[in-house]
Phi, psi and omega in degrees: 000115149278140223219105165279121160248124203235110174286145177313156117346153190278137156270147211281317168312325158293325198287326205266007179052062186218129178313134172222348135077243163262016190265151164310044220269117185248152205294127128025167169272327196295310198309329194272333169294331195285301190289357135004261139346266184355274207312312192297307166337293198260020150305004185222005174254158169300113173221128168237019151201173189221128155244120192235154138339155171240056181236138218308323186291344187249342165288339191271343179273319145357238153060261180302319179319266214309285198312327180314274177334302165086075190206138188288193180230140157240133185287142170219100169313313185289002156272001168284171161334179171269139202255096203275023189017230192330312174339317217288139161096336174269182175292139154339326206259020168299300219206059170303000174295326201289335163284327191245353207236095184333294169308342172289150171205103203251137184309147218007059161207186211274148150259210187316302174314288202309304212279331161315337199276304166319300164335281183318320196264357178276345163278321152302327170292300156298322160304314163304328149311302193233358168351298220246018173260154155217073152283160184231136202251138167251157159219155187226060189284213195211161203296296200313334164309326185271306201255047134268348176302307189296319162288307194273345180231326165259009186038029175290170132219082204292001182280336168295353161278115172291007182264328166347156121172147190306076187271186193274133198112339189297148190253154183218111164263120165221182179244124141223176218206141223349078177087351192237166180244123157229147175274144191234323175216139162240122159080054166303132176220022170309356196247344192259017177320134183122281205317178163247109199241164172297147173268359176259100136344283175268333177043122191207000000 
């Protein structure tokens, strides 16, 4: 299986840096360009199924994909975002524990454990699905979904570069293959060359 990994398009709540978690946060005017771009990038590559998030920015970057492609989206609730409860709608610069600080727990919403735990099982849920096949797979996520994939499951942790960061749209190629995940490209965003992009990073 080869496994495109995609973060959503900008949200007005990403440009303006404010948690948005599980609110119904819809793309942007820049977000629908970005995902755009995207679909136009991977017009030309082989995609047979789009597994998307079902929270309204990844289904609408979905979508766009999906028209390119002319292929359906199937919804997974277990690709949503970290869920920052009490949190949702305010700034990032309230409560940056929710980024940096393991032991953060934001009142009614998930913490790290819970939420790495989810992660591990929406991808696990996928390797039972499309594992042992070699289809090439989308998923359509969330930034914070992307770097727990990346820690919990490819055991990276690209955020100790401080110039990183997950930008929205950025592509994650990786294959797997007998049991194991190897990485080929991560958080690529070359297609959004031009753009004017946000500097909040992790998005949530």
């Amino acid at each position: 299986m080869r496994l495109y990994l995609i973060r959503h398009g900008e949200t007005q709540y990403n440009a303006t840096g404010r948690f948005q978690g599980w609110a119904e946060i819809p793309l942007n005017d820049t977000g629908i360009e970005q995902a755009s771009r995207l679909a136009h990038r991977m017009s030309g590559l082989p995609l047979d199924t789009i597994y998307t998030s079902d929270l309204r920015r990844t289904v609408m970057t979905a979508t766009v994909l999906a028209a390119y492609a002319k292929i359906p989206l199937i919804h997974e609730a277990l690709f949503r975002e970290r869920n920052p409860g009490d949190l949702t709608g305010q700034p990032y610069e309230n409560a940056m524990g929710f980024f940096e600080d393991d032991s953060f727990k934001p009142p009614n919403g998930e913490s790290t454990e819970v939420f790495h735990a989810r992660v591990g099982e929406a991808f696990d849920w996928l390797v039972e699905r499309e594992g042992q096949t070699q289809k090439n797979i989308a998923v359509v996520t969330h930034g914070m979904v992307c770097s727990g994939f990346a820690r919990t499951i490819l055991k990276i942790a690209p955020f100790t570069d401080p110039d990183f960061h997950w930008a929205n749209t950025s592509l994650t190629v990786c294959d797997y293959k007998n049991g194991k995940w190897t990485l080929d490209i991560l958080a690529d965003a070359s297609h959004l060359d031009g753009l004017t992009l946000p500097d909040h990073a992790t998005g949530a």
